[in-house]
TORGUTOR-909554 format. One record per residue (C-alpha): x, y negated, z; residue in one letter. Coordinates in nm, 2 decimals. Layout:
N
<atom px="X" py="Y" pz="Z" residu="A"/>
...
This chain:
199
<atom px="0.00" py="0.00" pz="0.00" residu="X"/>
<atom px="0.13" py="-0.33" pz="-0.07" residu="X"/>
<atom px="0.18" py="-0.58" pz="0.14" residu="X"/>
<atom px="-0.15" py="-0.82" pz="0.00" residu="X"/>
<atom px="-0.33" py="-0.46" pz="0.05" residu="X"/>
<atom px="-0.21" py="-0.49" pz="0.43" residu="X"/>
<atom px="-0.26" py="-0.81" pz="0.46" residu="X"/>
<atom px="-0.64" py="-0.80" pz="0.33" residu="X"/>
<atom px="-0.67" py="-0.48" pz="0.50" residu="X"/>
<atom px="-0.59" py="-0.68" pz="0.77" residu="X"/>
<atom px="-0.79" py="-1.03" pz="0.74" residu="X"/>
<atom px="-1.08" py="-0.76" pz="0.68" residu="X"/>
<atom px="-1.06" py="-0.56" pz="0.99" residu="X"/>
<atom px="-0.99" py="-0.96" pz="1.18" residu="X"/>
<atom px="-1.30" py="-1.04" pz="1.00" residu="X"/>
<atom px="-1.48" py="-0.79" pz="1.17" residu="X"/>
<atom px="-1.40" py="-0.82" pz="1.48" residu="X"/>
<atom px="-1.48" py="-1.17" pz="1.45" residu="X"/>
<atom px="-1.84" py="-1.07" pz="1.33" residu="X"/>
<atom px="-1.86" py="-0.82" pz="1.56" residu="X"/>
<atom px="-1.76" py="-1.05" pz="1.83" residu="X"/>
<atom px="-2.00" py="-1.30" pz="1.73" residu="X"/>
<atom px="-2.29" py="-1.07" pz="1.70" residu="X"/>
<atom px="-2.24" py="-0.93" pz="2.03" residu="X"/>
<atom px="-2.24" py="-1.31" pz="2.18" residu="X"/>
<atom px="-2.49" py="-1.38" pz="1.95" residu="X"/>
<atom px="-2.70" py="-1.14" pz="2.13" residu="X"/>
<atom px="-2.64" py="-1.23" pz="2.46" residu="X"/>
<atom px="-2.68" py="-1.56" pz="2.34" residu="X"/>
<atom px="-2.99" py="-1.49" pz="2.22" residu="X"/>
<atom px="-3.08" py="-1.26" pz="2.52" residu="X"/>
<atom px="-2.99" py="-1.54" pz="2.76" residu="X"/>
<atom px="-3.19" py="-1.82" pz="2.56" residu="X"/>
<atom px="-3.49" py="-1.53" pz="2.55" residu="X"/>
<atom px="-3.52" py="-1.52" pz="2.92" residu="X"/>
<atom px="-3.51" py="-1.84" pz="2.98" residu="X"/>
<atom px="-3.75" py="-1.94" pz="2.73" residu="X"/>
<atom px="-3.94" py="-1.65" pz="2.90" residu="X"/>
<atom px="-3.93" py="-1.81" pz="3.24" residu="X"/>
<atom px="-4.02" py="-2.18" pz="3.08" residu="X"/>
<atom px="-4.29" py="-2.00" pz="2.89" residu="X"/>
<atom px="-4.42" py="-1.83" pz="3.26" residu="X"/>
<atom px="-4.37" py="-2.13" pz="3.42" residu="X"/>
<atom px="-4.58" py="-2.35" pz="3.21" residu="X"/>
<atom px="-4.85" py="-2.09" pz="3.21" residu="X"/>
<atom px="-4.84" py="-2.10" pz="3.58" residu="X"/>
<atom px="-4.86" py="-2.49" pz="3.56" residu="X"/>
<atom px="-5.14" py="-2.44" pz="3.31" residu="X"/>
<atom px="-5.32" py="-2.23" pz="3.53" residu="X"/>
<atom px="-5.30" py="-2.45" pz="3.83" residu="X"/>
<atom px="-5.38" py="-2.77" pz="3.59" residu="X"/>
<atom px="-5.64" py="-2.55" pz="3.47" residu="X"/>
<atom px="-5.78" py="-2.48" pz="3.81" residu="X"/>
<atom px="-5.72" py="-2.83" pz="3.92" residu="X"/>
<atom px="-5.92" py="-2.91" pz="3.58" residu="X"/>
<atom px="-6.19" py="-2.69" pz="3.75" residu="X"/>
<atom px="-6.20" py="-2.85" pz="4.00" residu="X"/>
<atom px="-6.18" py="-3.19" pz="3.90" residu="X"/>
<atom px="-6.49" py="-3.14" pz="3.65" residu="X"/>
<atom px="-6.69" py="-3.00" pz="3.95" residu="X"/>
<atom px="-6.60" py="-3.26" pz="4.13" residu="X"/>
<atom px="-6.69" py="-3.49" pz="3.85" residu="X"/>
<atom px="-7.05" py="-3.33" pz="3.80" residu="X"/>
<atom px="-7.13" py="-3.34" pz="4.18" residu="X"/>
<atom px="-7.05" py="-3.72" pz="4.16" residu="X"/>
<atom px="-7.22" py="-3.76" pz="3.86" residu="X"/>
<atom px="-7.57" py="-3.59" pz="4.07" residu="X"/>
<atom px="-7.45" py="-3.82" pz="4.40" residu="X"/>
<atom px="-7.47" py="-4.09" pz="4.16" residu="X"/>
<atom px="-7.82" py="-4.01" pz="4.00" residu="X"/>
<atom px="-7.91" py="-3.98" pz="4.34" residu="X"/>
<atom px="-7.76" py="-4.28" pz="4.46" residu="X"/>
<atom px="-7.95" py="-4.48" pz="4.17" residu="X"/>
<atom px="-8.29" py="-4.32" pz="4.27" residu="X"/>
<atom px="-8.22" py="-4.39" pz="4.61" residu="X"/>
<atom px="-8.15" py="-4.75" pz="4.52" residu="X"/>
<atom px="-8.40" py="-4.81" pz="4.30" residu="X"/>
<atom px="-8.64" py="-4.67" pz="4.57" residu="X"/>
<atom px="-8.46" py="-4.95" pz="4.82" residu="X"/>
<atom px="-8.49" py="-5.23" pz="4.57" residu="X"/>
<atom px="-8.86" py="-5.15" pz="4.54" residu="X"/>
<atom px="-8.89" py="-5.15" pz="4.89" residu="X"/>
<atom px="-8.69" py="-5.43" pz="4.93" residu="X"/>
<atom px="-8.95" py="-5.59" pz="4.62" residu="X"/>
<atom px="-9.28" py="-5.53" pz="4.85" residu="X"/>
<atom px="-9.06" py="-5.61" pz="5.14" residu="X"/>
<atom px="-9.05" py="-5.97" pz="5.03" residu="X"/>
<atom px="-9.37" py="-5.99" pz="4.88" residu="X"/>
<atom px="-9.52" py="-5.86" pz="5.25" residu="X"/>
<atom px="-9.23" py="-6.12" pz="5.41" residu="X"/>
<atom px="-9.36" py="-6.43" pz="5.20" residu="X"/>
<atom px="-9.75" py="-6.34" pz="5.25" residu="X"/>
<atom px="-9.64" py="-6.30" pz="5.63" residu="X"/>
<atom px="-9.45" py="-6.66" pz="5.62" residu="X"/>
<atom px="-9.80" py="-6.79" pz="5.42" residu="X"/>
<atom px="-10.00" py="-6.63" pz="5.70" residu="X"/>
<atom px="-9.71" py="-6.80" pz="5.96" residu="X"/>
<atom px="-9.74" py="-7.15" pz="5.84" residu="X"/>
<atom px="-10.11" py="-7.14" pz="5.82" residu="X"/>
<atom px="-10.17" py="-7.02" pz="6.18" residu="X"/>
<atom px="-9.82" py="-7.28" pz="6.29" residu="X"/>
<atom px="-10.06" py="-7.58" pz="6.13" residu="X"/>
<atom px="-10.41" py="-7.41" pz="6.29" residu="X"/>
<atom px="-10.24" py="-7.38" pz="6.61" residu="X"/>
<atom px="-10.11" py="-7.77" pz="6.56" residu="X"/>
<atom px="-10.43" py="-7.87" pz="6.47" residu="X"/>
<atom px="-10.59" py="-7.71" pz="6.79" residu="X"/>
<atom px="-10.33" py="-7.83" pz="7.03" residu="X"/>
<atom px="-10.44" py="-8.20" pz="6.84" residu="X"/>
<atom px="-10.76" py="-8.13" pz="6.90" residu="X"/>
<atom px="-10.72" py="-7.97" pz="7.26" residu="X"/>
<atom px="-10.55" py="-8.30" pz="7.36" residu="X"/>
<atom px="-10.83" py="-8.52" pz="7.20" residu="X"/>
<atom px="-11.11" py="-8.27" pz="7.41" residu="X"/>
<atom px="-10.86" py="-8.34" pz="7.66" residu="X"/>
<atom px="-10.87" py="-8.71" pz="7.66" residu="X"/>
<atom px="-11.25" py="-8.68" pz="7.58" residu="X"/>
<atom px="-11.27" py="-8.44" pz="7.85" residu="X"/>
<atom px="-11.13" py="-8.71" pz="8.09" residu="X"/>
<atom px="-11.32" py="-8.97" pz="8.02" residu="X"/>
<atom px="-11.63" py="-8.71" pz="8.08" residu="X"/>
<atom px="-11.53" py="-8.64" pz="8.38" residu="X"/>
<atom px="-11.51" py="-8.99" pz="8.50" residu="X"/>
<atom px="-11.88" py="-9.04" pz="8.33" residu="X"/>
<atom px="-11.99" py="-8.74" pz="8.48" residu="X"/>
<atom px="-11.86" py="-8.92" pz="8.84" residu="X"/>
<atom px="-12.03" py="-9.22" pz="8.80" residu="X"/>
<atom px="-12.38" py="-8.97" pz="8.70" residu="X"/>
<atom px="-12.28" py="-8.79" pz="9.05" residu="X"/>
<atom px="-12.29" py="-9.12" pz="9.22" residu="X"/>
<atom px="-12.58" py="-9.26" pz="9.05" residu="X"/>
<atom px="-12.76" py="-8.90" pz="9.10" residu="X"/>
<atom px="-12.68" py="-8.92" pz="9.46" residu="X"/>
<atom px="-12.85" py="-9.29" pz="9.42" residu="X"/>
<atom px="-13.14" py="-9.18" pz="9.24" residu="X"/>
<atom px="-13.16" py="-8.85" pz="9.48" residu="X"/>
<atom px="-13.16" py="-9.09" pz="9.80" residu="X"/>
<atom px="-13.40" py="-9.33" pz="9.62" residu="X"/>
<atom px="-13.63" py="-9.03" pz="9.56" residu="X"/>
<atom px="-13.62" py="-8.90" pz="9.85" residu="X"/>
<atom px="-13.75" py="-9.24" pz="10.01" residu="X"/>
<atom px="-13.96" py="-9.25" pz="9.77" residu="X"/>
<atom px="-14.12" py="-8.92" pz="9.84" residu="X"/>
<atom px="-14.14" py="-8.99" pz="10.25" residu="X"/>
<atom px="-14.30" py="-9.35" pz="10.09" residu="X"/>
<atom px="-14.57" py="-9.14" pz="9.87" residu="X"/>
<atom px="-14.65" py="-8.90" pz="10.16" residu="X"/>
<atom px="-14.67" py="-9.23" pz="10.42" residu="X"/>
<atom px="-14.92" py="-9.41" pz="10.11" residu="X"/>
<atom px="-15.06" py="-9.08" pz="10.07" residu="X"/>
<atom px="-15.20" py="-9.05" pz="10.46" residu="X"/>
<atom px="-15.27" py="-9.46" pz="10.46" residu="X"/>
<atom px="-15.47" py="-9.34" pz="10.13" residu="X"/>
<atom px="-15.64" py="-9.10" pz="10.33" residu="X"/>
<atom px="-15.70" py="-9.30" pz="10.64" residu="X"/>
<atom px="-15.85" py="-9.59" pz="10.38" residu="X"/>
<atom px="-16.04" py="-9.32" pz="10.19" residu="X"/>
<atom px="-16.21" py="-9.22" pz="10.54" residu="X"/>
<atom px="-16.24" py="-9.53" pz="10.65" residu="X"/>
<atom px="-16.42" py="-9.64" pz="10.30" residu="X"/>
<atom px="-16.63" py="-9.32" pz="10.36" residu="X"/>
<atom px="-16.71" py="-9.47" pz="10.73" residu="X"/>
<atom px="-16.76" py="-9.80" pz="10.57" residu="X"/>
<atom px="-17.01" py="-9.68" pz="10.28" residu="X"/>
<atom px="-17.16" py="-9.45" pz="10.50" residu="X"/>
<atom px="-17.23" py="-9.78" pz="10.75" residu="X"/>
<atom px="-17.35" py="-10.00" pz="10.51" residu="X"/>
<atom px="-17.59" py="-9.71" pz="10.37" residu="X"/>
<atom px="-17.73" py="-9.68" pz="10.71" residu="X"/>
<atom px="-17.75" py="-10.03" pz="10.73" residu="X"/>
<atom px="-17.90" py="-10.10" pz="10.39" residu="X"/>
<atom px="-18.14" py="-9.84" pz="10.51" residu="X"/>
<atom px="-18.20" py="-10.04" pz="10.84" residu="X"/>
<atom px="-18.25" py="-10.36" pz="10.62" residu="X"/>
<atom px="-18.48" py="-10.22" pz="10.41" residu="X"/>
<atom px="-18.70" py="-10.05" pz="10.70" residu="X"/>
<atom px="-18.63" py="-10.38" pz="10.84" residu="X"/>
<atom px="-18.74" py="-10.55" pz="10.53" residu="X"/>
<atom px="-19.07" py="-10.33" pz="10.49" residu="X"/>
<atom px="-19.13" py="-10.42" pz="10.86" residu="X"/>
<atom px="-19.11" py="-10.75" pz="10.83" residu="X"/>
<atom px="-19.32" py="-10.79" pz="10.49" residu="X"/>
<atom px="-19.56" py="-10.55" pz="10.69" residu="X"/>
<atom px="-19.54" py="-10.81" pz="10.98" residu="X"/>
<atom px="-19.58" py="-11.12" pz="10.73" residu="X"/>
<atom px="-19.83" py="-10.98" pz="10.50" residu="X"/>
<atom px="-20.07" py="-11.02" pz="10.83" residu="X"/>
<atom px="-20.27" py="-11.32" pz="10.91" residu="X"/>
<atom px="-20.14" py="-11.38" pz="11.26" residu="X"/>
<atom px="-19.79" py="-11.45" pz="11.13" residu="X"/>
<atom px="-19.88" py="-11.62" pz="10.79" residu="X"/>
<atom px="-19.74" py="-11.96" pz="10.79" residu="X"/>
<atom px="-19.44" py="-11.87" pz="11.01" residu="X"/>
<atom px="-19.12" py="-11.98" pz="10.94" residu="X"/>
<atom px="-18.96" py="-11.61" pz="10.93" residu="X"/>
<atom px="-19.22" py="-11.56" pz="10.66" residu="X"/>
<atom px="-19.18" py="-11.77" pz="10.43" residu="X"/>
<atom px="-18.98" py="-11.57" pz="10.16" residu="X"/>
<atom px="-19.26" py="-11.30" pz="10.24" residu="X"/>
């Protein structure tokens, strides 16, 4: 063999080795870069699992806020329309307030005119007590006058009665007196007499 033989020979055999070489640290190489792509590849998986999860959770979460919010929105509409007929019963009360504020001014006016009215009643109805008391003495004397005028009435009346009962018996004297002497007169004895002239 000659030496160019040898020396390709050679540069052959070097050149296999090399490739051998490099295969074999191509392969662990390869087998090292596996793994770890392996364990970022697990890893990630387990991070997408536990975002996943979290995700999950999140969107639960999310939906329960989402029915506390509906809730929340009923709940409030429900206040505001409360609050709504609140008002309406809180200004009908303040109408109702005022009014019966100015009814009760008015009657405290009018109590203190009634008042003033009532005071000058009561000092008319003193000067009626004193004049009654007046009038009640006055009637009273009056009365004991009426009965005294009532018995001198009386007395008078009986004493008229005594006096017409008198002069009827002496009006019946007279007249039997009368007839007597006419009797007397009318005879011839005593014609001419002075007693007998009107007879």
């Amino acid at each position: 063999m000659s030496a160019i033989g040898r020396r390709l020979d050679l540069g052959l055999v070097l050149v296999v080795v090399i490739a051998v070489v490099g295969t074999a640290g191509a392969t662990v190489f390869y087998q090292d870069a596996t793994g770890e792509l392996q364990r970022q590849n697990d890893d990630v998986r387990a991070e997408n699992a536990a975002l996943e999860a979290q995700l999950n959770q999140t969107r639960t979460a999310l939906q329960q806020n989402r029915s506390r919010i509906q809730e929340l929105q009923q709940t409030l509409r429900t206040r505001t329309e409360d609050v709504d007929q609140v008002a309406t019963e809180l200004n009908r009360t303040d109408e109702q307030l005022d009014a019966t504020e100015q009814r009760l001014s008015d009657a405290r006016d009018q109590l203190a005119e009634n008042q003033d009215r009532i005071d000058e009643l009561e000092d008319e109805n003193e000067a009626l007590r004193d004049e009654i008391d007046v009038l009640e003495t006055n009637v009273s004397d009056l009365a004991d006058d009426r009965e005294r005028l009532r018995d001198r009435r009386d007395e008078l009346e009986a004493n008229v009665t005594d006096l017409e009962t008198r002069i009827e018996e002496l009006e019946t004297a007279n007249d039997a007196m009368e007839r007597n002497l006419q009797r007397l007169c009318s005879d011839d004895e005593n014609a001419g007499k002075p007693a007998c002239e009107e007879y």
